[in-house]
C-alpha positions in Angstrom: 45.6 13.6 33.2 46.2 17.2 33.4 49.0 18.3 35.9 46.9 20.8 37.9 50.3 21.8 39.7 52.3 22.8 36.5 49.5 24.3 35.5 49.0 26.6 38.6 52.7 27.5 38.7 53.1 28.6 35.1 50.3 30.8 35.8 51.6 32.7 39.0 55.2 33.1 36.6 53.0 34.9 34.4 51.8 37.0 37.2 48.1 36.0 36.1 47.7 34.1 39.5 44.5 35.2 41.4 43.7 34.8 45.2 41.1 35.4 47.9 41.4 38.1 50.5 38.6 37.7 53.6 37.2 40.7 54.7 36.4 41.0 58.5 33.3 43.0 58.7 30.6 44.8 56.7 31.4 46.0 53.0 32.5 49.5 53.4 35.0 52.1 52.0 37.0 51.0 55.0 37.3 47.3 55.2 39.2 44.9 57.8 41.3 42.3 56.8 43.7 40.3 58.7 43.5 42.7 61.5 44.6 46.1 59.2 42.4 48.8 58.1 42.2 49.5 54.4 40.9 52.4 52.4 39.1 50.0 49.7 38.4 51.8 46.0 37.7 48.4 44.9 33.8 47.6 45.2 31.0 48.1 43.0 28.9 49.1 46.4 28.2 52.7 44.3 25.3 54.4 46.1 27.1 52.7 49.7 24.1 50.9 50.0 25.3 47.4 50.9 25.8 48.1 55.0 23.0 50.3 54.9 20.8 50.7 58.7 17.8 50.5 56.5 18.6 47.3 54.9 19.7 45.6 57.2 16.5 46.4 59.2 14.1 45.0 56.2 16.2 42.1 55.9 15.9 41.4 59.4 12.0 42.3 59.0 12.3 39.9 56.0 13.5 36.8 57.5 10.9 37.6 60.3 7.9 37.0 57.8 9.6 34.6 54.9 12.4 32.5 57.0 15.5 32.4 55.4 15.4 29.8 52.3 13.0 29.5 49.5 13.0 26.1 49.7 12.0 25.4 46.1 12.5 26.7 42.5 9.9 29.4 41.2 7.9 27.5 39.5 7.1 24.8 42.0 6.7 26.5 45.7 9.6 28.8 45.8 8.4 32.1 44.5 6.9 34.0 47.3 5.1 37.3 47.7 8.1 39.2 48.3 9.9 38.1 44.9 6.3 39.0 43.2 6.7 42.5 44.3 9.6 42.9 44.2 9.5 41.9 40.4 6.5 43.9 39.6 8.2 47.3 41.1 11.4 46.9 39.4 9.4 46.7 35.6 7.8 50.0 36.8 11.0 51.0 37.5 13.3 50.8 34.7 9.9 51.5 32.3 8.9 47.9 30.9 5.9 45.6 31.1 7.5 42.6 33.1 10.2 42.0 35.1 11.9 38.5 35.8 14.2 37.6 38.8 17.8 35.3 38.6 19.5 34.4 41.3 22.8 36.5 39.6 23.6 38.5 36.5 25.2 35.5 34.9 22.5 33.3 35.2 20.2 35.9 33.8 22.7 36.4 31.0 23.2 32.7 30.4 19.1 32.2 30.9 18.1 35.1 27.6 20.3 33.8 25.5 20.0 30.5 25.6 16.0 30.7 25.9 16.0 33.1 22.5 19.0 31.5 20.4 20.0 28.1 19.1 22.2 26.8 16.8 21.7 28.5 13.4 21.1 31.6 15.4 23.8 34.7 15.5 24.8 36.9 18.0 26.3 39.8 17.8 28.8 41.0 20.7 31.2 44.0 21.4 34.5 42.9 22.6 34.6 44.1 25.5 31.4 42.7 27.0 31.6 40.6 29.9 32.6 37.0 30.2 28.4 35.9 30.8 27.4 37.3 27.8 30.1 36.0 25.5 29.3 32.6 27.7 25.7 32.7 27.0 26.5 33.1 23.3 28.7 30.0 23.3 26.6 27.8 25.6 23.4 28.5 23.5 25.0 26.8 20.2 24.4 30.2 18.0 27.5 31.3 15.9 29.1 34.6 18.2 30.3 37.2 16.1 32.2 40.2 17.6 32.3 43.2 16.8 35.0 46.4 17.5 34.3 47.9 20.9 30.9 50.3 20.2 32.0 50.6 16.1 28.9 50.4 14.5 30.0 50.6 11.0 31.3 47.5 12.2 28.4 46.1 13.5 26.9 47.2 10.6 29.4 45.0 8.2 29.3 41.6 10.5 25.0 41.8 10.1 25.6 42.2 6.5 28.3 39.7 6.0 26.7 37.1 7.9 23.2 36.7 5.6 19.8 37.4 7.6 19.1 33.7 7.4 18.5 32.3 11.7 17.3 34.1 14.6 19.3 37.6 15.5 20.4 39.1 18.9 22.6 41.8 19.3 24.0 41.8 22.8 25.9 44.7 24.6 26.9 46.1 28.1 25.7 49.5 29.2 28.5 50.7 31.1 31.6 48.2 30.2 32.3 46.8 33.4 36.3 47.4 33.1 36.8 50.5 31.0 34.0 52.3 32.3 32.5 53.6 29.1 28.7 53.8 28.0 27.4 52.0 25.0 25.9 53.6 22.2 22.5 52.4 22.8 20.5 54.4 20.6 22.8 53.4 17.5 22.4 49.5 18.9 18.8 49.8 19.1 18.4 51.0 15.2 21.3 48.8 14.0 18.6 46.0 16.1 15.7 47.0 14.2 17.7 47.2 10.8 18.5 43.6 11.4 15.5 42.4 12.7 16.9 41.4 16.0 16.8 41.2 20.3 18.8 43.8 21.5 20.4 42.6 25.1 21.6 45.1 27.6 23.4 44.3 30.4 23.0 47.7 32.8 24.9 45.9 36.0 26.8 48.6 35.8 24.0 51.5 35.2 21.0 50.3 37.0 21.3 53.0 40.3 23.9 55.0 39.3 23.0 56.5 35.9 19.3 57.7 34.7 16.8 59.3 36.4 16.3 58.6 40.0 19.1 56.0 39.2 16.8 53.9 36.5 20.1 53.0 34.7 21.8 54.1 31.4 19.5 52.1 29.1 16.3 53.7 30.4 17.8 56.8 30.2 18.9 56.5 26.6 15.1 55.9 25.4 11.9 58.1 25.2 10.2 54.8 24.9 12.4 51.6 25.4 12.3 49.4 21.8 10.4 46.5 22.3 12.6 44.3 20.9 15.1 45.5 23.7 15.5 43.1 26.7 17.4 44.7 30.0 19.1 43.0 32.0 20.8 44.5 35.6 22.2 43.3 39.1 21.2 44.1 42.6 24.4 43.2 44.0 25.9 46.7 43.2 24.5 49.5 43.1 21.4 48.1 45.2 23.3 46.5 48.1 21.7 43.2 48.2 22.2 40.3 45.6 20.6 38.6 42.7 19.7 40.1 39.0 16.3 40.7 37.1 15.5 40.8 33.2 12.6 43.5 31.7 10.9 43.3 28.6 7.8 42.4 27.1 5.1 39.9 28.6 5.8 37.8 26.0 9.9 37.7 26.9 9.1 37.2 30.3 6.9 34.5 30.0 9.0 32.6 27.0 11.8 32.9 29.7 9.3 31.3 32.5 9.1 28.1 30.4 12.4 27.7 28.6 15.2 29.7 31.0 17.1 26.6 32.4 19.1 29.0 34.5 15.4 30.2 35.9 13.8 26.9 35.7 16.1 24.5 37.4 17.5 26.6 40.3 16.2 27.0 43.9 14.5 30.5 44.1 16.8 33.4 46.1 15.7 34.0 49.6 12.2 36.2 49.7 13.9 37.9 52.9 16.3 39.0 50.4 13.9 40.0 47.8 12.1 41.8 50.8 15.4 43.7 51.8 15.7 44.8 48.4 12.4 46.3 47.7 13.9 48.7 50.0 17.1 49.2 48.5 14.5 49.9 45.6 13.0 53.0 47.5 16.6 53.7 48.3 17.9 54.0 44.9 14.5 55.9 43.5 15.3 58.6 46.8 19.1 58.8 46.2 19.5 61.9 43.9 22.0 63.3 46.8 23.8 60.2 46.9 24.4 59.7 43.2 25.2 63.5 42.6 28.2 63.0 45.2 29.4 59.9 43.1 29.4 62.2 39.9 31.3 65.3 42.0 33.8 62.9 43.6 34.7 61.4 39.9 34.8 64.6 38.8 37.0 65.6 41.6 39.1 62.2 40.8 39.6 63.0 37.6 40.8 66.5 37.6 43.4 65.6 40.6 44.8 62.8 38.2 45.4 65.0 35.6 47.2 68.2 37.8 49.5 64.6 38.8 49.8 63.1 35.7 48.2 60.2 36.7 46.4 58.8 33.4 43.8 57.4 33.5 41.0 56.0 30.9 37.9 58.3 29.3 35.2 57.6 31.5 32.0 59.7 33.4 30.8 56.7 35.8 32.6 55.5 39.2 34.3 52.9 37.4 37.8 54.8 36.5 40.8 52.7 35.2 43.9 53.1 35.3 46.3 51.8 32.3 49.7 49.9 33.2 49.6 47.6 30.4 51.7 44.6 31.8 50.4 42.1 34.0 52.8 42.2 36.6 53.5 45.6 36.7 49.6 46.2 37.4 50.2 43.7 40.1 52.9 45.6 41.7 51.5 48.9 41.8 48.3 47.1 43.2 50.6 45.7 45.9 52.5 48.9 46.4 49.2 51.1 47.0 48.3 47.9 49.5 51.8 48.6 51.4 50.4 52.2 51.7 47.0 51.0 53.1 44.9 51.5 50.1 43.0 48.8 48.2 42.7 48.5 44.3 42.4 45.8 42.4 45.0 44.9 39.3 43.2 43.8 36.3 45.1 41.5 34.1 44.2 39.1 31.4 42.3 37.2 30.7 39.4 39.7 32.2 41.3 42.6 29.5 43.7 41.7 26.6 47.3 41.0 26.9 49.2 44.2 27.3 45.9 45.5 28.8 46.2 45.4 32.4 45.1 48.2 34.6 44.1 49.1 37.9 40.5 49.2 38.3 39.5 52.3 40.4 36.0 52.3 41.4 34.3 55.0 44.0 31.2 54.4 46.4 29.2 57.4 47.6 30.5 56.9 51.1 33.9 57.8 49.9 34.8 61.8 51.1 37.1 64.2 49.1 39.9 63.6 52.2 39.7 59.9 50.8 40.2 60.9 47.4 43.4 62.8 48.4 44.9 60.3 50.1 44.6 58.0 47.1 46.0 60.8 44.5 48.9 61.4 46.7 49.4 57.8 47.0 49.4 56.9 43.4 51.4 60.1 42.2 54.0 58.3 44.3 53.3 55.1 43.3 53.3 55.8 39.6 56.1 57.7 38.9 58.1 54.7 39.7 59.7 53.4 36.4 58.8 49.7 37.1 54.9 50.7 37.3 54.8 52.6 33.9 52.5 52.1 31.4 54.2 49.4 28.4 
């Protein structure tokens, strides 16, 4: 039997050791826990939705009509009027015919995959796309090929390489959830087409923050979104509430209906929640104001890290990391900034390669340039030390 104990301990010597921390009180840029205020540049609460009077007011209104728990899965007496609508005006949202809810973005990850792909089936993944989608390749029994992080010469040469023979999907995040970067969708959607294959997006990272009215980076990359392209986002970020959703074709949506087992076998989310976010919906559609401040205050960010020499990674979207390269170095800055009052999360492996770590910076629309200071004068400080550079 395996010592869990030995295990455990080697890992906290390798400063790879993870732990809670339990927040008293809403999500917010300034969060309580164990009785101290922190300035928190840690949550993926971009537009500042997730506290928001309005929500919490169709939540409330939610409950009121629906109760609290679905009871059921979908497809026997769980899917209620709110998840139908809230379904049908998130496809007119993002631009596609249908729209499909999960209870998260891994199930909906794990769900496509595995409903599309089987063994004698490829998929083709960048390397530095989250852990569901490299999950959902392995749990489905395809072969998973990777591919260099948005090469698509590469790309190119693993399609060729591996014969045309089984079914195809090429899968790829929109905004790479811990660099921060875009993916080259257009290039993915005609490398797709050249190899007859799905192309999987994950937008978690796009959907309300990027596009037009906030419809997400792969909307906003298309005239006309492929066919053959299936989107998936979260609600959890951006939006404020929880859960996930997957557009595409009638077809898709309805091949997912019968053979998703993360769809099929799960109890439905709560319709109050469904109901809240059908606001958050209007939210995000109205919040022009909201996600021009997010671009000015990275913008803001960026250019005070360079008058500081702070380095930081190329990247446009709220998600702005900050390279240390060893693990426990990135932990100690993390704690240092924490000694100072400011939260940021260290990133170490295995979420990035070894000698990857970084703090992960991320910035809400509730944040305010005074914030922003704070945290540049704080990390010049921080930084400079020898034991936190970059190796």
């Amino acid at each position: 039997m395996q010592n869990l104990a030995a295990a455990l301990s080697e890992r906290k010597q390798q400063q790879l050791y993870r732990t809670r921390q339990t927040l008293d009180g809403p999500q917010d840029v300034v969060v309580r826990i164990d009785g101290r205020e922190y300035l928190s540049f840690c949550s993926n609460d971009y537009l500042g939705l997730a506290n928001h009077p309005l929500l919490i007011e169709a939540f409330k209104q939610g409950i009121e009509r629906f109760g609290v728990g679905s009871g059921a899965a979908h497809l026997i007496t769980g899917h209620s009027y709110a998840h139908q609508a809230l379904e049908e005006e998130l496809a007119a949202f993002v631009g596609r015919p249908r729209a499909l809810l999960f209870s998260t973005g891994y199930m909906a990850n794990l769900g496509v995959v595995s409903a599309l792909m089987g063994r004698g089936g490829k998929v083709f993944e960048d390397r530095l796309n989250h852990a569901s989608l490299i999950d959902a390749a392995l749990l489905s029994g395809a072969r998973l090929i990777r591919y260099a992080h948005k090469d698509i010469e590469n790309l190119h040469r693993k399609v060729v390489q591996t014969g045309m023979a089984g079914e195809r999907l090429i899968a790829s995040d929109g905004v790479f959830s811990m660099d921060g970067d875009c993916a080259p969708l257009v290039d993915l959607a005609a490398a797709a087409a050249g190899a007859d294959a799905w192309l999987l997006i994950d937008d978690a990272h796009g959907l309300g923050v990027l596009g037009k009215h906030g419809c997400g980076w792969c909307a906003d990359q298309f005239a006309e979104v492929p066919g053959n392209t299936i989107l998936m986002a979260t609600l959890g970020k951006a939006f404020g509430t929880f859960g996930a959703f997957v557009a595409g074709s009638d077809d898709l949506i309805e091949t997912l209906i019968q053979q998703a087992r993360t769809f099929v076998y799960t109890t439905a989310t709560p319709p109050a929640l469904a109901w809240a976010t059908r606001t958050a919906l209007q939210l995000v559609r109205e919040g022009d104001a909201l996600r021009e401040k997010l671009s000015e205050l990275v913008r803001y960010f960026r250019r005070g890290a360079a008058e500081l020499g702070v380095p930081l990674m190329p990247s446009e979207t709220p998600i702005q990391p900050l390279p240390v390269g060893d693990a426990g170095a990135a932990l100690a800055l993390s704690e240092a900034l924490r000694a100072q009052g400011i939260l940021v999360t260290a990133i170490r492996p295995p979420t990035v390669a070894k000698g990857a770590a970084r703090l992960r910076i991320t910035f809400s629309a509730r944040h305010e340039r005074a914030q922003l200071d704070r945290l540049l004068e704080t990390l010049a400080s921080c930084y400079g030390k020898a034991s936190f550079a970059a190796r």
